[in-house]
C-alpha positions in Angstrom: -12.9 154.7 101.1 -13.4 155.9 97.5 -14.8 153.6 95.0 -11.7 153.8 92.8 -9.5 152.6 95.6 -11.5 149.5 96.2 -11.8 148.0 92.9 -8.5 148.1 92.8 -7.6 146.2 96.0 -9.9 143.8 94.6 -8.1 143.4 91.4 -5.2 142.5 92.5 -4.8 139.3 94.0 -3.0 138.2 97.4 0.0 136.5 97.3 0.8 134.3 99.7 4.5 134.3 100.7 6.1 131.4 102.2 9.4 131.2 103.6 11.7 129.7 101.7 12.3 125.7 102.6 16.1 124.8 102.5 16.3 121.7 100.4 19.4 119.5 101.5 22.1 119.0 98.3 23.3 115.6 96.9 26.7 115.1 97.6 28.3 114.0 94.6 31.5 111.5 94.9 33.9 111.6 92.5 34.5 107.7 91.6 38.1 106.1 92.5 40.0 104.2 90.5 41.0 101.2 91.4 44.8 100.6 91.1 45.8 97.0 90.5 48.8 96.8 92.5 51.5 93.8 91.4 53.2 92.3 94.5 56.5 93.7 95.0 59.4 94.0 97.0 59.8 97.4 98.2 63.3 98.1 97.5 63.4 96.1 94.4 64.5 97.8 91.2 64.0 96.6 87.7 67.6 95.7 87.4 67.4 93.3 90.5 65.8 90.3 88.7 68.5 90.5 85.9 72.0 90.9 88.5 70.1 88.0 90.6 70.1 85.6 87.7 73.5 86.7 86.3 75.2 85.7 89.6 72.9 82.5 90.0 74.6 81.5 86.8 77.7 82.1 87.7 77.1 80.6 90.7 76.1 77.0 89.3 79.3 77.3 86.6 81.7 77.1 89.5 79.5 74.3 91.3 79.8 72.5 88.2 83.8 72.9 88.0 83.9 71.9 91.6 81.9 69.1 91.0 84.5 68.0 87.8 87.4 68.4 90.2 85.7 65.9 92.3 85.3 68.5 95.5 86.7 68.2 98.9 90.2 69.0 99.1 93.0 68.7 96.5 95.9 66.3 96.9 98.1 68.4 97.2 96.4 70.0 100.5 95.8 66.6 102.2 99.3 65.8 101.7 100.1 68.9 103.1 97.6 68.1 106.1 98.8 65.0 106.5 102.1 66.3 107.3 101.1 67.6 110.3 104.0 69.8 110.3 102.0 73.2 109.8 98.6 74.2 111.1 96.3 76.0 108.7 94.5 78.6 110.6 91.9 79.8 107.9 88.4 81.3 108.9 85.7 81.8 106.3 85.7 85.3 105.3 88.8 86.6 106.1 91.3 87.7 104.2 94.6 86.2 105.8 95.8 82.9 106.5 97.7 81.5 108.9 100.2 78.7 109.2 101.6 78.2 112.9 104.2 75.5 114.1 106.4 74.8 117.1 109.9 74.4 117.1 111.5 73.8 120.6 110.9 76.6 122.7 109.8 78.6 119.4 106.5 80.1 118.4 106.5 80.5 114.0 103.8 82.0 112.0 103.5 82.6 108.7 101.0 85.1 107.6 99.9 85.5 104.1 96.7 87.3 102.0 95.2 86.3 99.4 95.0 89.8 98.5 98.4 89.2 97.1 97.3 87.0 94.2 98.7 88.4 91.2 97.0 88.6 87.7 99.5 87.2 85.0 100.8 89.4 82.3 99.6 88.8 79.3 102.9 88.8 77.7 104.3 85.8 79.5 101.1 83.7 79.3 102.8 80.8 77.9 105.6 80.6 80.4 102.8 80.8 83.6 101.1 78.6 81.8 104.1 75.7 82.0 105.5 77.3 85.5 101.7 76.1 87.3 101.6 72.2 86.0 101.2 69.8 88.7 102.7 66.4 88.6 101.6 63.0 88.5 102.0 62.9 92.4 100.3 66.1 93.1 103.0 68.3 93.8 102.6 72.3 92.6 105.5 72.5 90.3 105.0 76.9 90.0 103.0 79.8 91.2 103.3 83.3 91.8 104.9 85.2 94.3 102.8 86.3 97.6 104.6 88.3 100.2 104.7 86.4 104.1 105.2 87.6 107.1 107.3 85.2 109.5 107.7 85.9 113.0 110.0 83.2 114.9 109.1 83.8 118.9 110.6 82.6 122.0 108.4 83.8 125.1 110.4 86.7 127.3 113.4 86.5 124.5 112.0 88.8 121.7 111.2 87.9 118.4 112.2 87.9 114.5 109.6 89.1 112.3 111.1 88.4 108.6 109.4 89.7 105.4 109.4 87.4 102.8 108.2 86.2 98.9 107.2 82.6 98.6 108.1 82.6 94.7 109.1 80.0 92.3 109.8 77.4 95.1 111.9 79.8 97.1 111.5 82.5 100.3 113.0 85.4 99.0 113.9 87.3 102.2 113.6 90.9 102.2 114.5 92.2 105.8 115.0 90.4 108.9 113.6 92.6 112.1 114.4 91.7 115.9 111.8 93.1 118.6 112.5 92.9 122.2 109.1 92.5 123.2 107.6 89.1 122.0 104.3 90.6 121.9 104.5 93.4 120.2 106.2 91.6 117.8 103.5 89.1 117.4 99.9 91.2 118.5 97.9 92.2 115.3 96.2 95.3 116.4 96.3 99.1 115.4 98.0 100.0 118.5 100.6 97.5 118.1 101.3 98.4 114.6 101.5 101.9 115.7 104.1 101.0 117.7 106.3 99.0 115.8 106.4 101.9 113.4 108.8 103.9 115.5 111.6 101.2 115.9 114.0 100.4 113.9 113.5 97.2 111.2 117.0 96.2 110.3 118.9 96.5 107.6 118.2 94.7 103.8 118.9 91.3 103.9 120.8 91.2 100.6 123.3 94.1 102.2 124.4 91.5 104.9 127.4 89.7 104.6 127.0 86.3 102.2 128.2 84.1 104.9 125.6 85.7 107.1 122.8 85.4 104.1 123.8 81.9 104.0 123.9 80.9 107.3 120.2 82.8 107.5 118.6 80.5 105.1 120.1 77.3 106.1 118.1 78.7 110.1 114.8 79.2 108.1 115.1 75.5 105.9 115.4 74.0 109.3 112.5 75.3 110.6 110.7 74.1 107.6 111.0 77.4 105.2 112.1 74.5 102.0 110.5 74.1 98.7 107.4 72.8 99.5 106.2 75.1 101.6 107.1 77.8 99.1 105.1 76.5 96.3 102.3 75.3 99.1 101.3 79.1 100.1 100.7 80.2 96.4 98.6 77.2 95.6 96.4 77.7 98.8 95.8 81.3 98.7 94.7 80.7 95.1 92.9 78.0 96.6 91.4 80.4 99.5 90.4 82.7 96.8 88.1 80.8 95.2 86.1 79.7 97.4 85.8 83.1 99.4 84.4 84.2 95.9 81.9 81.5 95.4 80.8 82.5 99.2 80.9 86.3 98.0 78.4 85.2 95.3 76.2 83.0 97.5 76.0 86.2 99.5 75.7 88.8 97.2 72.8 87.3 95.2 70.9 86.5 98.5 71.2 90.1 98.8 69.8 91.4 95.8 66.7 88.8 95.9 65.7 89.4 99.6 
């Protein structure tokens, strides 16, 4: 080995390599914000509170009224009741009402909506206004008109099924239709409706001979188609109508707040 080539092996130094050591990394967590989350119905929308307390308000106005009428029934309805002529068939809810009597071997119902409450016109404000007094002994002295539907039944003999308007204290009859069949005359389904469509519904009462209109009415008055009954049905399906809209409230607003 030559002198040169070992002075400069010493001069330069050894190194000492060592394998690299794998340090672990931090994890660094992103901090998350905390949400402060109100308490709230899940279907509620910001309009919810303000309908709610609209129809609570309305709600507590026609308790109020009910409360300065004195509540239960009118006079004029427990009279009626008291009768016992008639039977009121009305369940909550629905639409129709029902009166139902016996006559001898006969079967009548009268079948009204209060779907057929009329608004007023404007024009002849004034003269509703006097036409719906009551009097002193609680008889309704007016009302609007609200079509009926009579049927007079005797079991295995057929049926009449008369269309009518209770108006002004009077039934104004409109057609008077026989049926064969007592109970298709008298069912209230889709099927049975169907089926009185095809047949034939008589002609209009006001073509028929006057004798024969005359003789008509003075049948229906004894069955009990007189004045009172004629302004009775008015007064209760306005009666029926409002409290089927103080139930629609009741309902509605429990609703919109559950």
């Amino acid at each position: 080995m030559s002198v040169r080539l070992a002075l400069q092996r010493l001069a330069v130094p050894r190194v000492a390599v060592h394998a690299a050591r794998t340090v672990p990394m931090m994890r660094v967590v992103a901090p998350v914000r905390a949400f402060s989350v109100t308490p709230r119905r899940f279907s509620a929308g910001e309009s919810d509170v303000e309908l709610a307390s609209s129809l609570q308000q309305e709600i507590e106005y026609e308790r109020e009224a009910a409360a300065e009428s004195g509540g239960g029934d009118p006079d004029w309805l427990s009279q009626f009741k008291n009768e016992g002529v008639w039977h009121i068939d009305d369940r909550a809810g629905s639409d129709e009402v029902a009166l139902t009597r016996q006559f001898g071997n006969e079967d009548i119902r009268v079948l009204f909506s209060i779907g057929e409450i009329d608004t007023t016109d404007p024009s002849n404000e004034f003269e509703q206004e006097d036409a719906d007094e009551i009097t002193s002994d609680g008889e309704f002295q007016g009302s609007f008109p609200v079509r009926c539907a009579i049927s007079i039944s005797k079991k295995g003999a057929g049926s009449l099924n008369i269309d009518a308007q209770a108006a002004d204290g009077q039934f104004v009859v409109e057609n008077v239709t026989f049926y064969r069949d007592d109970k298709l005359a008298t069912t209230l389904t889709a099927d049975a409706d169907w089926a009185r469509r095809g047949l034939y519904i008589g002609p209009q009462f006001e073509t028929l001979d006057e004798n024969v209109q005359t003789h008509f009415e003075g049948y229906l008055a004894e069955r009990g188609f007189v004045t009172n009954l004629a302004l009775f049905i008015p007064s209760y399906a306005e009666y029926k109508e409002q409290r089927e809209y103080c139930a629609w409230l009741e309902s509605v607003r429990a609703f919109i707040s559950a």
